[in-house]
NUPA-380244 format. One line per field, with one value per residue (C-alpha): residue in three letters; x, y, z; residue number from 1. Coordinates in nm, 2 decimals. Example, Ala and Ser with C-alpha at 12.3 -4.5 7.8 and 13.67 -1.06 7.14 Angstrom:
% residues 2
code c(ALA	SER)
east c(1.23	1.37)
north c(-0.45	-0.11)
up c(0.78	0.71)
pos c(1	2)
% end
This chain:
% residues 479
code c(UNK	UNK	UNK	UNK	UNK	UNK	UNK	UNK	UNK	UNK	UNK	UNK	UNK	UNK	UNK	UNK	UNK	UNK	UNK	UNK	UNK	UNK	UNK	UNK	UNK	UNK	UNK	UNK	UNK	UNK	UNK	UNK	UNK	UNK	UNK	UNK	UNK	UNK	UNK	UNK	UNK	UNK	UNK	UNK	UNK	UNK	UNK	UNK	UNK	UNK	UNK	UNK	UNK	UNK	UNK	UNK	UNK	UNK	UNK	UNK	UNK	UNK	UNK	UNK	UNK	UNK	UNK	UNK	UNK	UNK	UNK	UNK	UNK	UNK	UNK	UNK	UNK	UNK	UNK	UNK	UNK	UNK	UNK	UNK	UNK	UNK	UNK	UNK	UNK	UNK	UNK	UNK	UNK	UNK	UNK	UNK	UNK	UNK	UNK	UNK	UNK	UNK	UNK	UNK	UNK	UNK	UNK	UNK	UNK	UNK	UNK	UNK	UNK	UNK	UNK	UNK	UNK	UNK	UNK	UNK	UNK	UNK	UNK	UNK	UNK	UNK	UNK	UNK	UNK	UNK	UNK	UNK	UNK	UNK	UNK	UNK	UNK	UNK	UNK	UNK	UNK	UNK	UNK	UNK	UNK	UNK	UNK	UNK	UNK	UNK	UNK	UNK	UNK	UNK	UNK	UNK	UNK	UNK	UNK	UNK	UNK	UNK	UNK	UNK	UNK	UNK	UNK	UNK	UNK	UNK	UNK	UNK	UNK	UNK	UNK	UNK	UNK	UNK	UNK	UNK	UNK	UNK	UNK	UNK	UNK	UNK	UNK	UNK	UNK	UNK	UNK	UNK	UNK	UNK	UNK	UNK	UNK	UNK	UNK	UNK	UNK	UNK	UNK	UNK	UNK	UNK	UNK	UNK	UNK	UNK	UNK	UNK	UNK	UNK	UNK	UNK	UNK	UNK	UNK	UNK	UNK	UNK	UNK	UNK	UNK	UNK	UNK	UNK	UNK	UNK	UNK	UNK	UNK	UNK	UNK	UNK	UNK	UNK	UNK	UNK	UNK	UNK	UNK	UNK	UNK	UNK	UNK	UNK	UNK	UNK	UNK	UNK	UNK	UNK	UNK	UNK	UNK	UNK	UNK	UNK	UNK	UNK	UNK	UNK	UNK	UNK	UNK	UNK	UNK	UNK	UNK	UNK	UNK	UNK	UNK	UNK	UNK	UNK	UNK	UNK	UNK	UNK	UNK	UNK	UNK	UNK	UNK	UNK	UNK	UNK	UNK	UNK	UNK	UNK	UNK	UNK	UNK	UNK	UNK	UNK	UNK	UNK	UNK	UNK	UNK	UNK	UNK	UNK	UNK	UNK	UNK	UNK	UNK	UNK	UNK	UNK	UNK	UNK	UNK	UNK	UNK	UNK	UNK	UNK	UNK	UNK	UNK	UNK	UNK	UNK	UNK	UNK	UNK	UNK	UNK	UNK	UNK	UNK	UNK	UNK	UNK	UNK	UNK	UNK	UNK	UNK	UNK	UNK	UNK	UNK	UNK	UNK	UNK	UNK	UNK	UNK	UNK	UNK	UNK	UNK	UNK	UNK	UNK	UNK	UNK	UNK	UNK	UNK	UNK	UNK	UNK	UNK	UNK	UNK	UNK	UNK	UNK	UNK	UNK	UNK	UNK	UNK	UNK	UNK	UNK	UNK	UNK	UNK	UNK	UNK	UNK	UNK	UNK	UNK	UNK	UNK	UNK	UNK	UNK	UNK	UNK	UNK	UNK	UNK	UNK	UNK	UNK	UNK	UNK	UNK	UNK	UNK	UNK	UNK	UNK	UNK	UNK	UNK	UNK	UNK	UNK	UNK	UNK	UNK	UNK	UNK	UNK	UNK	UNK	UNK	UNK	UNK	UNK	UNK	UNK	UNK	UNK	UNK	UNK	UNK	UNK	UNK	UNK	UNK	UNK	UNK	UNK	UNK	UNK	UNK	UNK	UNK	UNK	UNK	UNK	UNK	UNK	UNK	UNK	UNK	UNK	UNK	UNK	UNK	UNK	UNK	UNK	UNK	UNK	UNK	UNK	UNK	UNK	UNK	UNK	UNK	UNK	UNK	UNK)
east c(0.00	0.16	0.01	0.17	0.03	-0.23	-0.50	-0.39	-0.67	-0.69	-1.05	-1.16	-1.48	-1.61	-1.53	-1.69	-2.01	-2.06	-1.99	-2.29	-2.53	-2.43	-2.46	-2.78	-2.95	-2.96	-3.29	-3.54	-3.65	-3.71	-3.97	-4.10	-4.35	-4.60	-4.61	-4.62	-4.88	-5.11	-5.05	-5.17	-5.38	-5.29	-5.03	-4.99	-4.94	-4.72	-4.47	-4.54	-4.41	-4.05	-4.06	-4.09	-3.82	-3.58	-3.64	-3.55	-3.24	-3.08	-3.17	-2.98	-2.69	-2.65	-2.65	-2.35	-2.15	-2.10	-1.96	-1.76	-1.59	-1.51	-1.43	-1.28	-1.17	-1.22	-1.65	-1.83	-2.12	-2.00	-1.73	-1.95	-2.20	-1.91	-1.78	-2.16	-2.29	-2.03	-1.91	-2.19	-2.46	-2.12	-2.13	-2.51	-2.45	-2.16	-2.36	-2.61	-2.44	-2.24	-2.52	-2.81	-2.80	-2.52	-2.45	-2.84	-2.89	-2.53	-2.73	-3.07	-2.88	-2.67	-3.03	-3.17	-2.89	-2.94	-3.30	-3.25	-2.95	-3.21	-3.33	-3.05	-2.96	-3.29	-3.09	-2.97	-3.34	-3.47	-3.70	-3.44	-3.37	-3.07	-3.11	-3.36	-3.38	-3.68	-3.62	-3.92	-4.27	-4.47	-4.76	-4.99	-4.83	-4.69	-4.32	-4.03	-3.74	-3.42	-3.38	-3.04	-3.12	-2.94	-3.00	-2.85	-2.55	-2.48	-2.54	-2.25	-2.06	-2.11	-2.03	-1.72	-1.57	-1.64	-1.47	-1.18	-1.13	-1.15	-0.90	-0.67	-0.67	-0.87	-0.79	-0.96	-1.32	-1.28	-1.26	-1.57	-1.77	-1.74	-1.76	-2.09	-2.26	-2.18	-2.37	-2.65	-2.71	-2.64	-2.88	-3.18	-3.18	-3.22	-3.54	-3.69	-3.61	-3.75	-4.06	-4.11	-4.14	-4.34	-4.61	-4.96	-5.22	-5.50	-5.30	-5.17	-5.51	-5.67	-5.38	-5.38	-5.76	-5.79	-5.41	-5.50	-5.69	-5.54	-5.68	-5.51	-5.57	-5.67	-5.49	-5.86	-5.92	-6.08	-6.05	-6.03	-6.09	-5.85	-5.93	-5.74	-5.50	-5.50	-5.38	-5.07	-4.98	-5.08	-4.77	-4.54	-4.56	-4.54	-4.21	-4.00	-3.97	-3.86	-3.65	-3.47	-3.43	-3.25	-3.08	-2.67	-2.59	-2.38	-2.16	-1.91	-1.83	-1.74	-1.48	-1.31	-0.94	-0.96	-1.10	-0.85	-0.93	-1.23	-1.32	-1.43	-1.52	-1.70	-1.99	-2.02	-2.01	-2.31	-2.53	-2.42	-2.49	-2.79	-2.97	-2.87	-3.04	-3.34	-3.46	-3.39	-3.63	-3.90	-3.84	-3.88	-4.21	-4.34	-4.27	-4.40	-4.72	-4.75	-4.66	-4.87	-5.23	-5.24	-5.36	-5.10	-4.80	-4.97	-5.03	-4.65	-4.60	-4.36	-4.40	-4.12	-4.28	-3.98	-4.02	-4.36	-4.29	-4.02	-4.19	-4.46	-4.21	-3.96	-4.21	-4.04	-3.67	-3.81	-3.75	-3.37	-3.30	-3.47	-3.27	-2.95	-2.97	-3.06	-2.76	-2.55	-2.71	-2.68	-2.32	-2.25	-2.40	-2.30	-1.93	-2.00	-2.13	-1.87	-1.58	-1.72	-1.85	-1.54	-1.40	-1.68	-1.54	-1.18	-1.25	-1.44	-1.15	-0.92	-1.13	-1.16	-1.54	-1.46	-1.25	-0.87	-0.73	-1.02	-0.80	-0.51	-0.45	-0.34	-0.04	-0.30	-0.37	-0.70	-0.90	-0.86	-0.96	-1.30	-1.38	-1.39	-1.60	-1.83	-1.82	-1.86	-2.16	-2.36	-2.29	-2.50	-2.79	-2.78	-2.83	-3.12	-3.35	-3.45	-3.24	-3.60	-3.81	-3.50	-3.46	-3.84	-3.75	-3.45	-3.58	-3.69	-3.41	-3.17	-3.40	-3.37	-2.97	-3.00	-3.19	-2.96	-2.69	-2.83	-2.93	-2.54	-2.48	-2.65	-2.46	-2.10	-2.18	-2.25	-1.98	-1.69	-1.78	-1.51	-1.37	-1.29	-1.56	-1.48	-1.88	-2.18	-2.47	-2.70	-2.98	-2.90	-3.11	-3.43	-3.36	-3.15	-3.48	-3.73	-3.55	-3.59	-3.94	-4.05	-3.81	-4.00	-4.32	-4.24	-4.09	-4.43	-4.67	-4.46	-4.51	-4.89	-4.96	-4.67	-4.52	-4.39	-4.18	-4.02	-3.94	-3.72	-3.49	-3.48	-3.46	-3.12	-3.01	-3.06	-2.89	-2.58	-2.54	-2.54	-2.25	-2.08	-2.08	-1.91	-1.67	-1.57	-1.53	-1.28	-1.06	-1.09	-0.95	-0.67	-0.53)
north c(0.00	0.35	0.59	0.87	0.89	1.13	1.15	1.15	1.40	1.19	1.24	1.52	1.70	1.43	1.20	1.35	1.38	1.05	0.98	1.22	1.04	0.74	0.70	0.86	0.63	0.26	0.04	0.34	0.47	0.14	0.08	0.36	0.50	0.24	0.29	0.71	0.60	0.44	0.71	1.00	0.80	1.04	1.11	1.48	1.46	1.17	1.39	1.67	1.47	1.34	1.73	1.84	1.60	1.73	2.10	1.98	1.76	2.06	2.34	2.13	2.05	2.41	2.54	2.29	2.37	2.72	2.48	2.23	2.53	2.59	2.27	2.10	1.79	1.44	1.43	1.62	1.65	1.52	1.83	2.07	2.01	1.95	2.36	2.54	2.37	2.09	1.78	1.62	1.68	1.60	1.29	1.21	1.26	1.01	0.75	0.78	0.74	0.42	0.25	0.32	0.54	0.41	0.07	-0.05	0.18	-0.04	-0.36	-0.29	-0.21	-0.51	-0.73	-0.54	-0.60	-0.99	-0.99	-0.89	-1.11	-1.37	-1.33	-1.44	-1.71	-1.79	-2.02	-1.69	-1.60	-1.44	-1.75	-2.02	-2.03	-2.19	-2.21	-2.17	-2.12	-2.06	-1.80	-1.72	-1.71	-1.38	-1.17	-1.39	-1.70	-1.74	-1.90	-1.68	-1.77	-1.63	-1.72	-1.69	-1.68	-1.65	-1.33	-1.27	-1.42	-1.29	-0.93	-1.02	-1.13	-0.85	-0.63	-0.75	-0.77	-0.35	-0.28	-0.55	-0.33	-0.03	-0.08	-0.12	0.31	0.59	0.48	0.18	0.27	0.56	0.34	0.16	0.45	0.64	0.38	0.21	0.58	0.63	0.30	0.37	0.73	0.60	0.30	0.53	0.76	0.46	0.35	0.65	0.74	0.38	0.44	0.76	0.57	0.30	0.55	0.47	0.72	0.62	0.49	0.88	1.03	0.84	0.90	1.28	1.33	1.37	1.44	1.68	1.45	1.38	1.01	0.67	0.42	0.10	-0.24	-0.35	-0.03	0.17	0.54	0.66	0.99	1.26	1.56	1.84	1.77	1.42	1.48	1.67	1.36	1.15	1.34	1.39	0.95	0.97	1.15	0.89	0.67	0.97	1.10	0.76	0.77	1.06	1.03	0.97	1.30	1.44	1.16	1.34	1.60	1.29	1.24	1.55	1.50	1.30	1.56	1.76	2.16	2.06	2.46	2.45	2.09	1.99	2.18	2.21	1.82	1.83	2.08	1.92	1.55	1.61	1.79	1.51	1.27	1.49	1.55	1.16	1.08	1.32	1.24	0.85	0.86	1.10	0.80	0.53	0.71	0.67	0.31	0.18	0.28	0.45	0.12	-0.10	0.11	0.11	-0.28	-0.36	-0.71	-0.68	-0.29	-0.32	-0.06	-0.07	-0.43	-0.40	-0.06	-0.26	-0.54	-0.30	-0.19	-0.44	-0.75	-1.06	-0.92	-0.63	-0.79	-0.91	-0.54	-0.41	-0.68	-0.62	-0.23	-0.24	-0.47	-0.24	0.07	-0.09	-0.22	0.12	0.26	0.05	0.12	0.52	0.46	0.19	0.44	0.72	0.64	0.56	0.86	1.00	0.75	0.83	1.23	1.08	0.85	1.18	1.33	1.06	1.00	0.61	0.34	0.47	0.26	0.41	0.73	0.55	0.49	0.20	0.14	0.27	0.60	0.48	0.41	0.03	-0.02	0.21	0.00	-0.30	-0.19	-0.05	-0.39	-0.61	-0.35	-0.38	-0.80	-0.77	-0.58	-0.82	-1.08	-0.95	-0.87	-0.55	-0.31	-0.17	-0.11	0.11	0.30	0.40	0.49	0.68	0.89	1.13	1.16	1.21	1.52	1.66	1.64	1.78	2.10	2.12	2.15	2.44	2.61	2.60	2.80	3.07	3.02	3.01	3.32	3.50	3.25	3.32	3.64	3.71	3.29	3.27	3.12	3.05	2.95	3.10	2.94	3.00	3.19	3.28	3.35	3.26	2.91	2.79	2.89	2.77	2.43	2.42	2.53	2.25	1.96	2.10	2.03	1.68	1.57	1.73	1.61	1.27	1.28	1.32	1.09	0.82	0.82	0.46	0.63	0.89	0.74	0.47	0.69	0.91	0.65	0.50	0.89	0.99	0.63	0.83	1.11	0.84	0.69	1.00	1.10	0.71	0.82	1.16	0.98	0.73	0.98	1.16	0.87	0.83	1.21)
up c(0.00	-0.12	0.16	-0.03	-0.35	-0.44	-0.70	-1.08	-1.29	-1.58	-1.63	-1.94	-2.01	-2.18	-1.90	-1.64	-1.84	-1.92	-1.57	-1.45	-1.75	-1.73	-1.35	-1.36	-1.64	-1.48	-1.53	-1.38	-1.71	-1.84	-1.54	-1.33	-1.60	-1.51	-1.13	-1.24	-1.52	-1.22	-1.00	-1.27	-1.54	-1.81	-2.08	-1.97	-1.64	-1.69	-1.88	-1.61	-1.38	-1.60	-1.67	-1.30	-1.18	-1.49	-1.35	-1.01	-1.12	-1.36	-1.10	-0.86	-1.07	-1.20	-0.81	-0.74	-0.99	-0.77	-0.47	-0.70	-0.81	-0.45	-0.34	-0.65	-0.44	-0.36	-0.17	-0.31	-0.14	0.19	0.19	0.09	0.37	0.65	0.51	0.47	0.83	1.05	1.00	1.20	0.91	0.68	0.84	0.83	0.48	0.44	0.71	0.50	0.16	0.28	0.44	0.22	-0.06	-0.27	-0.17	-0.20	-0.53	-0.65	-0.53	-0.73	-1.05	-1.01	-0.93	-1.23	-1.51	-1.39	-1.42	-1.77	-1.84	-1.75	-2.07	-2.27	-2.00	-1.80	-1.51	-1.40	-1.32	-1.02	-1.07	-0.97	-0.59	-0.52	-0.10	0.13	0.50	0.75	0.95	1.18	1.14	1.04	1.18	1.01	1.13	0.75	0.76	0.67	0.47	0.35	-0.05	-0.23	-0.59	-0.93	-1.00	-0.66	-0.72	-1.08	-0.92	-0.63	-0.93	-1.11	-0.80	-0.71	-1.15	-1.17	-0.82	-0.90	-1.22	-1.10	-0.80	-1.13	-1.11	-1.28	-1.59	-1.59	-1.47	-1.73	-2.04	-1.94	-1.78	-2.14	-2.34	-2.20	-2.14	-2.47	-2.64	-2.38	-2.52	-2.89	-2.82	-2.61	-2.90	-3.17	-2.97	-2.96	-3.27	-3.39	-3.16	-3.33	-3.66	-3.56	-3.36	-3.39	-3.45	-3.30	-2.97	-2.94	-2.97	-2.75	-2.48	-2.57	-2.61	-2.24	-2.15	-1.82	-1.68	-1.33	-1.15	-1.04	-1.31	-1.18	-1.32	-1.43	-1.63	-1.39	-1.27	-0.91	-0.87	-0.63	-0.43	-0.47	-0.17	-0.28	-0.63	-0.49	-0.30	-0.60	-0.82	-0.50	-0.48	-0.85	-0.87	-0.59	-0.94	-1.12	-0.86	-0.87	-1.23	-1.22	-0.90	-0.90	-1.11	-0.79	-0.84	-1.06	-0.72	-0.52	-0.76	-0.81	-0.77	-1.08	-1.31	-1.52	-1.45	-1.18	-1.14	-1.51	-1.61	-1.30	-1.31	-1.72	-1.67	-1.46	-1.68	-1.99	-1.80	-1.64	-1.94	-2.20	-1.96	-1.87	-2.22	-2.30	-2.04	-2.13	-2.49	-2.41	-2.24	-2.50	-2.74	-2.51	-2.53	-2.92	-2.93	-2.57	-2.44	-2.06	-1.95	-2.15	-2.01	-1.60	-1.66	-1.82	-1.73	-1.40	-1.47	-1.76	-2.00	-2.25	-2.30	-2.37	-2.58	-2.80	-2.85	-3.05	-3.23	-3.30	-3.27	-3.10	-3.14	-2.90	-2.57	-2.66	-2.78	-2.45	-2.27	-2.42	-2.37	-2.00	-1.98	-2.12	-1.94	-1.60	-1.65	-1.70	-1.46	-1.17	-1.29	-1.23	-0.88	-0.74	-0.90	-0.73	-0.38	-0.23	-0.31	-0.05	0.20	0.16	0.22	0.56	0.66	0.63	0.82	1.10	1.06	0.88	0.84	0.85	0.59	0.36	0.37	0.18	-0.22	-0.31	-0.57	-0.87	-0.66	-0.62	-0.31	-0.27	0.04	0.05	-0.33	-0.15	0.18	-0.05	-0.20	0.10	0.18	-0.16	-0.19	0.15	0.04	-0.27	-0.09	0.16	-0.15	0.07	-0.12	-0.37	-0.04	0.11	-0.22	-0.26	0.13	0.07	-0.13	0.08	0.29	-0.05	-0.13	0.20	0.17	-0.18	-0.03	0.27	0.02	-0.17	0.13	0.19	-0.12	0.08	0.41	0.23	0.06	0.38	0.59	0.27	0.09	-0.06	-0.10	-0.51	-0.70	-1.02	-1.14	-0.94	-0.92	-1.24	-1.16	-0.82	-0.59	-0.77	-0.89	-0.56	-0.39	-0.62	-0.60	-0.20	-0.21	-0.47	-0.24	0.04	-0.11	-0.22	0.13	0.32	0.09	0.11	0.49	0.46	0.23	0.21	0.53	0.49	0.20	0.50	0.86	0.77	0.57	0.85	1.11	0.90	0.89	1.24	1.37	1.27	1.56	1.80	1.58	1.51	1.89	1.94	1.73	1.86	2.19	2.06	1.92	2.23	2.40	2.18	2.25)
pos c(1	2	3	4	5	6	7	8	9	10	11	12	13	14	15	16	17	18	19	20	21	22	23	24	25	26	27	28	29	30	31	32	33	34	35	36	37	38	39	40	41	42	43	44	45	46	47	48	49	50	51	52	53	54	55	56	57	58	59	60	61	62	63	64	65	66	67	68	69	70	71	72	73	74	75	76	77	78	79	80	81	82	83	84	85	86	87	88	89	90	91	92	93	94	95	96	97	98	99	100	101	102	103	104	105	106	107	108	109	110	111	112	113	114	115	116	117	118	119	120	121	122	123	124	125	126	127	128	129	130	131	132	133	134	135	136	137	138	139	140	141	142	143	144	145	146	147	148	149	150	151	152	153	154	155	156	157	158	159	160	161	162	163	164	165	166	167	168	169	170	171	172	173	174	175	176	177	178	179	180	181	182	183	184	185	186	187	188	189	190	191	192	193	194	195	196	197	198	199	200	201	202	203	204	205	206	207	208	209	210	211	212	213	214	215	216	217	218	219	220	221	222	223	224	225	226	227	228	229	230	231	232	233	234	235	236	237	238	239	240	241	242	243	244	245	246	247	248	249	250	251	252	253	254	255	256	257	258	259	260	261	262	263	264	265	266	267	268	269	270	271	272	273	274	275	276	277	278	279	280	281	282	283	284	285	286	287	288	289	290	291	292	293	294	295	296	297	298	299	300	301	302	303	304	305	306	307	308	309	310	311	312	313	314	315	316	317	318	319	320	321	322	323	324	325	326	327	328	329	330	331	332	333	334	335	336	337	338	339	340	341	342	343	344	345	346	347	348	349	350	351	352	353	354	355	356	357	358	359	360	361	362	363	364	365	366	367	368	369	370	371	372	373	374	375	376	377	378	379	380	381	382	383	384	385	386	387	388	389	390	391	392	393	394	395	396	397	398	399	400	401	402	403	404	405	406	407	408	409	410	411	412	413	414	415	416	417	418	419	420	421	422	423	424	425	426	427	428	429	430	431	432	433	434	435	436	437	438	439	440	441	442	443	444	445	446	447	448	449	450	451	452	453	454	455	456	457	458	459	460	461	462	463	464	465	466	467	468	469	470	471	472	473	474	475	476	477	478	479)
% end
């Protein structure tokens, strides 16, 4: 282990952009619609709701370009709320990172790109348990079991190949990060465009007749109704899918160090990034509503609306391309979020707030040991099959950071007027604040009408003072 080398920028513009799309497109697109589709029961606000989440995501990404330009090092996130508040809600942020935020999200993709190898190779289904083990009985006097599948396994696999490669260095994880982004762009825009082509009339008027039409759509056909106050909560439950789908775009701060002229590239990654992948999205489930009915898209077999989308279009052959793509797309993307999430942990372990040997690079001036933590931690939530209820959980508590960390755009600038920034935040004051006020809205109607969606997150957030406090009083005692 060479404790004395440092970070090697290697990474260009390019690089870092196809790190912020590439870790933000996984297998969400492919899926959500039909849980949003339910949830609204029409084509307009279905966009309304891709187009909602795409002003939140590049409003956000525009305000941090201010604090990468600040803090153009290895965290990201995590430094920038340690400098605008203390390294206790730094700390939250990394607790909850490691435990939750990344590692499951690095789990589910793994789980998905295997439920759509399955495909191709069904013995690798989710279908085939491979062990089984009571555990307990339920509430309902139901036996419990823990089941290892093959799906499982191959996302373990899968897991442990990207953070074996990119423990090689920087250079590594870049080659596959561009080049998979890269097909997954090239390969989003030939469906679409292919969708475009093989639209059907009467399928889009019938979706658009009645476009503002807000209701759930039931899986038998039928329409329920909202109040007024209901409707809000019916978009706000809506947009945890959406929110998921574009999650991840922060990604490119954690990884800083590694970025040639950070001040500059950093944030023009993440408006260039985030707006290629925003109007892809919109775009996409513009064209799913010319090839599927409203009730064809809410009722897609196992939700998978692409697969049912391509299958219009391509006949048979449609589910291997759909397979193939979100093989590709979650290869890539699972490589973007194990390369960057342990830079996070090695700007903790300097810090004192994790592991120490996370604060070391190993002989490829990468963070060895914080890749293989991070490893150790996702394999787990592979295997416990709880990593999808955690992320519709999460979601909540990954809003609230984002807000707390544009809110600290206004408490640096008061903290560190005169401190060089190189990039101010675009639209400053107006957009900062309309971004708070609209992540404010979606956590309190979340609260009101999806609670299960809130307390866990916060629960799994909050279990870090007592942590952090542990961990202050251990270094305390070394002194």
């Amino acid at each position: 282990m060479d404790n004395n080398s440092s970070f090697k920028p290697s990474l260009r513009l390019i690089d870092a952009t196809m790190l912020v799309a590439g870790s933000m497109i996984g297998s969400g697109i492919f899926i959500v619609s039909a849980d949003i589709t339910r949830n609204v029961g029409s084509a307009g606000w279905l966009i309304f709701v891709w187009l909602i989440t795409g002003f939140m995501t590049l409003t956000a990404a525009l305000s941090y370009g201010e604090l990468s330009a600040m803090y153009p090092k290895a965290g990201g996130q995590y430094v920038y709320l340690k400098e605008a508040y203390n390294p206790l809600v730094g700390f939250l942020y990394g607790w909850s990172f490691f435990t939750v935020i990344q590692t499951a999200t690095i789990a589910a993709v793994g789980v998905a790109f295997s439920k759509f190898l399955a495909y191709l190779v069904p013995v690798v289904s989710e279908d085939n348990i491979l062990f089984k083990l009571k555990t307990g009985m339920g509430n309902a006097g139901q036996p419990q079991f823990f089941t290892l599948n093959a799906a499982q396994l191959v996302s373990i696999g899968l897991i442990v190949l990207l953070t074996f490669i990119n423990t090689r260095g920087i250079r590594s994880g870049k080659l596959i990060q561009t080049t998979f982004t890269l097909t997954k762009l090239l390969s989003l825009f030939g469906l679409i465009v292919f969708g475009f082509i093989a639209l059907d009339s009467d399928i889009w008027k019938a979706n658009w007749h009645n476009a503002w039409n807000l209701h759930s759509l039931n899986k038998d056909g039928s329409f329920s109704t909202y109040t007024t106050v209901a409707a809000l909560g019916a978009i706000a439950s809506s947009m945890v899918g959406s929110i998921f789908s574009s999650d991840s775009w922060n990604n490119v701060t954690f990884i800083a160090g590694e970025i040639k002229n950070p001040k500059r590239n950093i944030g023009l990654s993440l408006a260039l990034g985030t707006l290629i992948v925003t109007v892809i999205y919109i775009v996409t489930n513009i064209m799913y509503t010319g090839v599927l009915s409203l009730h064809d898209i809410a009722t897609a077999d196992k939700d998978r609306v692409a697969v049912t989308a391509s299958q219009q279009i391509f006949g048979h052959a449609g589910t291997l391309i759909i397979a193939l793509l979100i093989m590709v797309s979650t290869f890539g993307c699972n490589n973007g979020l194990i390369m960057a999430g342990a830079r996070v942990y090695y700007s903790m372990a300097k810090d004192k707030l994790f592991f120490n040997k996370a604060a070391t690079l190993n002989k490829n001036s990468v963070p060895g040991y914080g890749l293989w933590i991070q490893c150790i931690f996702a394999c787990l939530w592979s295997l416990s099959g709880k990593y999808g209820d955690l992320l519709d959980m999460i979601s909540f508590v990954v809003v609230v950071f984002y807000m707390l960390t544009i809110i600290g755009i206004f408490i640096l600038r008061k903290k560190h007027p005169n401190a060089e920034r190189p990039y101010k935040a675009f639209g400053y004051p107006v957009l900062p604040v309309l971004y708070v006020v609209m992540g404010l809205a979606f956590c309190i109607l979340l609260i009101k009408f999806k609670p299960n969606y809130t307390w866990p997150g916060l629960i799994i957030t909050l279990a870090g003072i007592p942590a952090y406090y542990l961990i202050m009083r251990k270094q305390t005692s070394l002194k």
